[in-house]
C-alpha positions, -999 to +999 in steps of 0.1 A: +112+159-032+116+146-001+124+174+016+095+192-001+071+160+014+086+162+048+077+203+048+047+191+037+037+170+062+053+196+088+027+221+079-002+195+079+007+186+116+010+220+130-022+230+111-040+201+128-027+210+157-038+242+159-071+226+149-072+206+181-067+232+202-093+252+190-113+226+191-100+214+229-105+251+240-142+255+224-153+222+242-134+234+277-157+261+273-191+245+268-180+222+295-176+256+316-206+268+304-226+236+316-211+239+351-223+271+357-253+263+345-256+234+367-242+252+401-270+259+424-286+292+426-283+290+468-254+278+491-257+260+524-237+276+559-247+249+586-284+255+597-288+287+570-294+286+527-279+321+515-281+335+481-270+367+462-300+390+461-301+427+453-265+426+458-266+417+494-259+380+509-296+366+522-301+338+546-331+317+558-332+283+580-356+253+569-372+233+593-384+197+577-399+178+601-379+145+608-406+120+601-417+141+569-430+115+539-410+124+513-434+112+488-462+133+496-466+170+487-466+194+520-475+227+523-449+253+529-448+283+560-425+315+554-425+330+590-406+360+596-394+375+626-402+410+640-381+445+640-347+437+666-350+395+662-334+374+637-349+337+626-333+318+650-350+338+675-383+336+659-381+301+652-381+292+692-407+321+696-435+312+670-446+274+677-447+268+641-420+238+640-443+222+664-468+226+643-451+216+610-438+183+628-482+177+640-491+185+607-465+175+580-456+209+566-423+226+559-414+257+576-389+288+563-376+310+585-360+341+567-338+367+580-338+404+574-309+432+564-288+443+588-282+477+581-262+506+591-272+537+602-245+563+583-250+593+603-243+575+635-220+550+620-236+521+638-252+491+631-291+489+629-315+463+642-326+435+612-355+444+598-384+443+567-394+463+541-429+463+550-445+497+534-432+528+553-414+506+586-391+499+594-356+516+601-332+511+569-348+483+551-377+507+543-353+541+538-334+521+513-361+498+498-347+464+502-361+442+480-373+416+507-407+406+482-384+397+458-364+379+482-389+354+495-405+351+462-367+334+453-371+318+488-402+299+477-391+290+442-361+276+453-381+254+480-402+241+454-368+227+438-354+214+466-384+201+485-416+184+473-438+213+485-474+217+475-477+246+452-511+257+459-504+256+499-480+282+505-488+300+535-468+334+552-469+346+587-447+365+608-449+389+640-447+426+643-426+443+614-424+404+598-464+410+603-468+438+583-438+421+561-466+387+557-496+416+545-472+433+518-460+402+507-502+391+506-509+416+485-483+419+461-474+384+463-511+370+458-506+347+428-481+326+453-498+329+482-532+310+494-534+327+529-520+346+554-520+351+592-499+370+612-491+388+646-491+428+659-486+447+631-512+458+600-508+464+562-489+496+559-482+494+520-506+502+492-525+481+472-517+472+437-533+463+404-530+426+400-542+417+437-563+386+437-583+381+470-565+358+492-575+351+530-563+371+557-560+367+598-543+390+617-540+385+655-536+414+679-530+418+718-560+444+730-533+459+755-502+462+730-479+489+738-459+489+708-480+484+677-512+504+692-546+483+690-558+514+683-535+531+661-498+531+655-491+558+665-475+553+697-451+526+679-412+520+693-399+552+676-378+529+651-388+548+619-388+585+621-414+584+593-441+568+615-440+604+631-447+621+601-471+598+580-510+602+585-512+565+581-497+555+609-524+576+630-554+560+613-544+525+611-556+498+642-570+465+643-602+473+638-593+497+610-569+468+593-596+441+589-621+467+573-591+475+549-586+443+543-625+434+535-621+459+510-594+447+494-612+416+496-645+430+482-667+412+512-696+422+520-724+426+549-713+432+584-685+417+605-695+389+622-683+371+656-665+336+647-658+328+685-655+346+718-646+334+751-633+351+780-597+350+769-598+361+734-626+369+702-627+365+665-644+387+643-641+390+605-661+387+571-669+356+554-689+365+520-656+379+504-647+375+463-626+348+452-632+328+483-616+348+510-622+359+543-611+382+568-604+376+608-591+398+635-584+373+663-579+400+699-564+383+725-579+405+755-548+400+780-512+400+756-497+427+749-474+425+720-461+393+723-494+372+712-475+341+714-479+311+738-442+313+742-420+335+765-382+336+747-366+346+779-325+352+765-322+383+787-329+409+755-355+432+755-379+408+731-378+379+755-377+401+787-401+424+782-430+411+758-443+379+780-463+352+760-495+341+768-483+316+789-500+286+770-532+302+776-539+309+740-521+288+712-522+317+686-502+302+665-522+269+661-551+288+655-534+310+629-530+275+611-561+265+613-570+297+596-546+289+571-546+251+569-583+256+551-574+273+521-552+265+490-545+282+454-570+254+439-600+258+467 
């Protein structure tokens, strides 16, 4: 009996001991499972936040301005670089951390995909996924709208960033990157203003009128004033697409009033012996237009010269202070939000 109480008892430990391993094992899991569901969807490298997108590894730097209220809610800038620069090269071109330390705002600067060019096994410039430019990111359609839409929604967790003031600008292909992301992105966007380059993507569906400023150098020699189609031959398909033979400054704004639905004639806004403004103001939803020509830049329309020896900072000189583009892009943009 004894025996049979002991075997007994035996079996009633082992059984409970299974028990509390299954048990152990189901809560190690849910205890996994609540870590990774608790790990941040973005990693920090020094100056650059990288995530996983579209299978590639995707960077930006974030410029918060040191004396930045913490308390308050500031508007966001995404400002992207052009075809051949990276964000650390835009960021000392563009002004717009001075501008986000004047005005309190938070500034993004994103970089595009290196790629590789397969038939001559060598590295290509970064670049956008703009419409039909530029180089590989438009051959292999990068995903670079779905990349700063993550960009922007995980800002908005980490930062105390107005929603309704979430601007985009950029210069050249990161120009024409700022117009695709405007229309296709208008439901996050309230405005955007840009530099050199025009919207070379089509329009879609669920566009919503949102303000646009694009500000071009009368004498560019890369992105034509006139047309394209003179462009740095960095995209065979410019060559061969009609578009890229139509499309100018003047020819960009009166796309973009009819995207816009505005009406009347363009108007002058400002004109001085360095640059003018024209656009249209009586657009739906509360947009506008504005092409801002800057009579005397080329395609640099900066204030800034980023003189590093490369061909962007030797060749394409700034406007020498003459002309603060940039500060007027902002206060283009500064007068808009998602709520107004």
């Amino acid at each position: 009996m004894r025996r049979r109480f002991s075997g007994l008892m035996l079996s009633l430990i082992i059984v409970s001991m299974t028990l509390s391993g299954c048990m152990s094992s189901e809560d190690y899991n849910s205890e996994n499972d609540a870590t990774l569901e608790d790990e941040p969807p973005y990693t920090e490298d020094g100056i650059f936040t990288c995530i996983e997108h579209d299978n590639l590894s995707r960077c930006w730097q974030t410029h918060v301005p040191e004396n930045l209220d913490i308390n308050e809610t500031v508007p966001l800038i995404i400002d992207m670089h052009g075809y051949a620069s990276d964000s650390t090269f835009h960021r000392a071109l563009s002004s717009f951390n001075d501008i986000a330390d004047e005005e309190g705002a938070i500034v993004i600067y994103p970089d595009g995909v290196l790629g590789l060019n397969q038939e001559w096994d060598m590295e290509e410039n970064q670049a956008w996924n703009s419409g039909w430019c530029c180089a590989h990111s438009a051959r292999e359609d990068i995903d670079d709208v779905g990349f700063i839409e993550r960009i922007v929604n995980i800002s908005l967790e980490m930062y105390n960033i107005d929603p309704t003031r979430i601007y985009a600008s950029g210069w050249s292909n990161g120009c024409a990157m700022a117009q695709r992301l405007a229309i296709e992105s208008s439901d996050i966007f309230a405005a955007v203003g840009c530099m050199a380059f025009y919207l070379i993507t089509d329009p879609v569906e669920n566009y919503s009128p949102i303000p646009i400023m694009e500000v071009h150098g009368f004498l560019d020699q890369v992105v034509l004033y006139s047309s394209t189609a003179l462009s740095v031959p960095f995209n065979e398909e410019m060559w061969t697409n009609p578009e890229a033979y139509d499309t100018g400054a003047i020819e960009n704004m009166y796309e973009w009033a009819d995207h816009n639905g505005c009406s009347g004639s363009p108007e002058t806004f400002e004109i001085n012996a360095l640059y003018s403004i024209q656009g249209f103001d009586d657009c739906e939803n509360g947009s506008s237009v504005r092409l801002m020509t800057i009579y005397a830049a080329q395609h640099n329309p900066y204030e800034k010269d980023v003189d590093d020896g490369t061909i962007i900072g030797g060749v394409f000189a700034g406007t020498q202070g003459l002309v603060q583009s940039s500060h007027i892009v902002w206060e283009f943009l500064n007068q808009y939000s998602k709520s107004s």
